[in-house]
N, C-alpha and C positions, 0 to 999 in steps of 0.2 A: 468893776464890771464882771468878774470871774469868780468872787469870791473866796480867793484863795490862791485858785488854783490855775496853773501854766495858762498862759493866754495860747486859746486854740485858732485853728484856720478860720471857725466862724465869728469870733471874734475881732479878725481882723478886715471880714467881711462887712460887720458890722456898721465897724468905727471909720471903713471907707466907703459904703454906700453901694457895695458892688456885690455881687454875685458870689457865693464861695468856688466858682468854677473859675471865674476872673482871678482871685485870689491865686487857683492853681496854676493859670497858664502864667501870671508876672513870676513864681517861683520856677517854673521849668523854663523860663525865658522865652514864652512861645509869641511869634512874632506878630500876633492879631491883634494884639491888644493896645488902646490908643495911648499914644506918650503920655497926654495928662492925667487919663487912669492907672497907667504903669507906675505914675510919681506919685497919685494918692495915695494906691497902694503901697509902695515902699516905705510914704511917711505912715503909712499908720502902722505898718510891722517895725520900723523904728523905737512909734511912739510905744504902742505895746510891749517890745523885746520877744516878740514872736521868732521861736525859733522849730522850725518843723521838725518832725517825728521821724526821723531814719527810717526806725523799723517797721514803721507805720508804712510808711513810702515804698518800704522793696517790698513788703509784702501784697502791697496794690500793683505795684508797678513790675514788681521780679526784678529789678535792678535798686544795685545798691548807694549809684551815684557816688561812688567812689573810681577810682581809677587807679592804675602803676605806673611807677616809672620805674625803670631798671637803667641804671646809671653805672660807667665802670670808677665813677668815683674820684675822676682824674681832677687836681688844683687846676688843668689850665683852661683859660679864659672861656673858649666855644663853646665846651662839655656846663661849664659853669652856670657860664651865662642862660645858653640853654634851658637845661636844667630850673633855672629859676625862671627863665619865661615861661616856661609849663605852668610850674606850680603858681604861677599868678595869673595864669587866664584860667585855671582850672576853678580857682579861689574863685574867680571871677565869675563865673559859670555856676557857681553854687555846687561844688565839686570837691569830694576831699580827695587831697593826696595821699598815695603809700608810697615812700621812697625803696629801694633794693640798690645794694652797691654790689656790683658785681669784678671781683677785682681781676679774676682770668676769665675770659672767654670761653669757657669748656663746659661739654653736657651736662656732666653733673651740678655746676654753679648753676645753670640755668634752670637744671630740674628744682633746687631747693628753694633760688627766687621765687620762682614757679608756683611753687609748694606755697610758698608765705603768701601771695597776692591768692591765691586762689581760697586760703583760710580766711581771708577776709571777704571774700565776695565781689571783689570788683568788675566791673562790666568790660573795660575796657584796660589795655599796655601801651604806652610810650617808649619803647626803647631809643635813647641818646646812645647812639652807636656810627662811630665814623672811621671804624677801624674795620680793617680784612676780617683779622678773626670774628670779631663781635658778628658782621653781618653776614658771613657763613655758618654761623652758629645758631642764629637765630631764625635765618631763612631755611635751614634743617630742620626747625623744631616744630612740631603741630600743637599750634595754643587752642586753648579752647574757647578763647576769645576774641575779639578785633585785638590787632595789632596794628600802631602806628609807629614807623620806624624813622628818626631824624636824624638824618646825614648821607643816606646813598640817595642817586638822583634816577628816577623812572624805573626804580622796582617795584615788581608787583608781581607778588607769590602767593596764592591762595589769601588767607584774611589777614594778609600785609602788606601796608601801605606806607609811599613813603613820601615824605619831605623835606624840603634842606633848602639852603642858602645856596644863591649859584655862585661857587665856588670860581668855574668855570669863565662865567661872566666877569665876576669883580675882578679875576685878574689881568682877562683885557682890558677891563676897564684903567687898570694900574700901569699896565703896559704902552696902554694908548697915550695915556696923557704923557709918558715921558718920552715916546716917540713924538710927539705934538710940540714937545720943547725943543725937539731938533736934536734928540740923541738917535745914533744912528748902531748905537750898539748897548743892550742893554741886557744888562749881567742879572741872573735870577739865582740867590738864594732860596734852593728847595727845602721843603719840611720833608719829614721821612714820606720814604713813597709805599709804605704799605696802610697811610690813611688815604679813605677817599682826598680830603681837603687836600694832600699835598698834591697828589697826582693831579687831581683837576687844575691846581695852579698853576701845575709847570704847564699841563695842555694848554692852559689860554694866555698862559705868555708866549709859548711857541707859536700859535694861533699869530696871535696879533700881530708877532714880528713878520711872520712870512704874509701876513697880508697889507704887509710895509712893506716887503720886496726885501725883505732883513732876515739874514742870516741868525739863528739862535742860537747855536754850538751846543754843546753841555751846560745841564744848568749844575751847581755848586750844591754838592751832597751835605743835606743840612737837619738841624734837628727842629725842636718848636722853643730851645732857650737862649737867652741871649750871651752865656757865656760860648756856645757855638759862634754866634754872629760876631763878639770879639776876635775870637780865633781866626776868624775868615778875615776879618776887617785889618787883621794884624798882617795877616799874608796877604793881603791886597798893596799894605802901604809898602811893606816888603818889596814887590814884584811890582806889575803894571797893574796903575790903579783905574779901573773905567771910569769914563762920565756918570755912568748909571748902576742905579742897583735896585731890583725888585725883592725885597723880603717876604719869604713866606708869611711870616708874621709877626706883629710890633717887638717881639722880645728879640728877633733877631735882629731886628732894626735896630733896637737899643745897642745891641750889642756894638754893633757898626758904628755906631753913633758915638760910639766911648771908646773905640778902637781910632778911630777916624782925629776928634779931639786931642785924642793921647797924642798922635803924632805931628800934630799941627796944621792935617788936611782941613780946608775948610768945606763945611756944607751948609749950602749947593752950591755955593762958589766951584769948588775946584771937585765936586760928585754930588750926584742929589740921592735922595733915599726915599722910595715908597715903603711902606707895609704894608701890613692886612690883618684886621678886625677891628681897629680902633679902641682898643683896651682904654680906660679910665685913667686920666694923665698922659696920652699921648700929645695933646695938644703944649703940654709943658715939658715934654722933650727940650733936648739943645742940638738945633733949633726943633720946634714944634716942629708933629709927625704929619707929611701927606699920606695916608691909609685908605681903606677901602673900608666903610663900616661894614657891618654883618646888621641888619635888621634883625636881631633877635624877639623885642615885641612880638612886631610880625608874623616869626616865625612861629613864636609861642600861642597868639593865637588861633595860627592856621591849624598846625597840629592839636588842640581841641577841635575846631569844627569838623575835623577829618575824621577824628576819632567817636564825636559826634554820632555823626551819618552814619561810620560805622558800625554804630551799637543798633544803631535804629535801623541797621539794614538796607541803607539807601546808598547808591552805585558814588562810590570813591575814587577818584580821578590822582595821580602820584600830582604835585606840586612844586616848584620851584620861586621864594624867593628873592624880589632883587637886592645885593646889594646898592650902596652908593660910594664915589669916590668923594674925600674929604681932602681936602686942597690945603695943605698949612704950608710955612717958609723951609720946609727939607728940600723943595724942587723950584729948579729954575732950568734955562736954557745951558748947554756944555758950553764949558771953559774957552775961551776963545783957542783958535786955532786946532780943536779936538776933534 
């Protein structure tokens, strides 16, 4: 058909019977266009191996359909997870990613990521940032382009926008259900309190208790590992051990959970254990983990459409969202007599 040479847009016009404008709007994803044309289309850039022109594209368009993400590059699970849901509704989107690992939080890291994304031309930032420093550092800095920020809840500071998992939520939600089983005292392993995620959790388990009519106390100064949550778990069976235990997140849980074992406590016979995020093999815990999932998906592809909107200049609203709680055998009702 081409004689040689790269199969072009109008080619793929062709061999689908459509318009080369139809062509254009199934590759920018524009929403007019009807489902059974959209898949003619597809198959026939399939059939072809049509693959469009970058610089063709930003030179018509002035954008380069690329985007950043600035990540501080952390192994654990959120940051990760995160992270990868970006780059796969970006993928998704016909979107290339540039990653930046940013490992301190400081001006200068910021100006050089800065520096790197902006030699590329990208339209639009993602910063994965659920730490103090990260989002006073970044909410300081004037980018030159839409910023979407995931992890603080209802900020909005010139051209950054933000959205996150309700933090806030899933942990009443965690709190609920084990007030729900008839504990009337329930103990909260915090994560550090100078990330958003931790502080919001202890807020929505204090939340939830005092809308039980239930006293919260101090919640148990904790980190996001589970050799923390052994530690605690050790001085639990030490001391007086609760019916209940809210963990900031599965690793602390784990930790409990091997602490708890070790000493012959059973769970939820004799304590139950919630967590939070539902990390990959929770459910093969001993016993399997009750958790609050994080919708990561979700989140990944809110933060493109936000990001979206905001390259294209259309009014961006901050976002929130929901988790869900995942019910496995760590929780049951307190120990008789408790």
């Amino acid at each position: 058909m081409n004689g040689g040479r790269p199969p072009a847009m109008s080619d793929v016009a062709l061999l689908a019977g459509v318009s080369h404008q139809t062509v254009s709007r199934v590759l920018n994803d524009h929403p007019s266009v009807r489902p059974e044309t959209r898949q003619r289309v597809q198959a026939a850039i399939a059939e072809l191996g049509y693959r469009r022109n970058t610089a063709a594209r930003t030179l018509v368009t002035r954008r380069s359909g690329a985007i950043g993400v600035m990540t501080s590059g952390s192994a654990l699970f959120g940051p990760t997870s995160t992270l990868i849901a970006i780059e796969g509704a970006a993928r998704d989107a016909g979107l290339f990613v540039s990653v930046a690992t940013v490992r301190r939080w400081e001006a200068d890291a910021l100006h050089r990521a800065l520096e790197h994304f902006m030699d590329q031309g990208v339209d639009g930032l993602v910063v994965v940032a659920a730490h103090d420093d990260a989002v006073r550092v970044v909410t300081a800095f004037d980018a030159p382009v839409p910023v979407v920020m995931v992890g603080p809840r209802d900020l909005e500071v010139g051209a950054i926008h933000a959205v996150s998992v309700d933090q806030y939520g899933g942990a009443r939600l965690a709190t609920r259900h084990l007030v729900g089983l008839g504990h009337r005292g329930v103990v909260h392993l915090a994560g550090p309190q100078d990330w958003i995620d931790g502080r919001e959790r202890v807020r929505g388990w204090r939340d939830e208790l005092a809308a039980a009519g239930l006293a919260a106390g101090a919640p148990i100064e904790g980190d996001w590992t589970a050799d923390r949550g052994y530690a605690v778990g050790r001085a639990m069976v030490a001391g007086e051990l609760p019916t209940a235990v809210f963990a900031a997140n599965d690793q602390l849980a784990l930790g409990l959970l091997h602490a708890f074992a070790e000493a012959g406590v059973r769970v939820p016979d004799d304590v139950s254990v919630v967590g939070f995020d539902d990390v990959d093999g929770s459910a093969h815990f001993v016993p399997p983990l009750t958790t609050v999932r994080q919708e990561f998906g979700a989140l990944g592809r809110r933060c493109l459409e936000m990001l979206r909107a905001a390259i294209a200049g259309e009014p961006v609203l901050p976002d929130v969202i929901a988790p869900r709680l995942v019910v496995r055998s760590s929780t049951a009702p307190p120990r008789s007599g408790s």
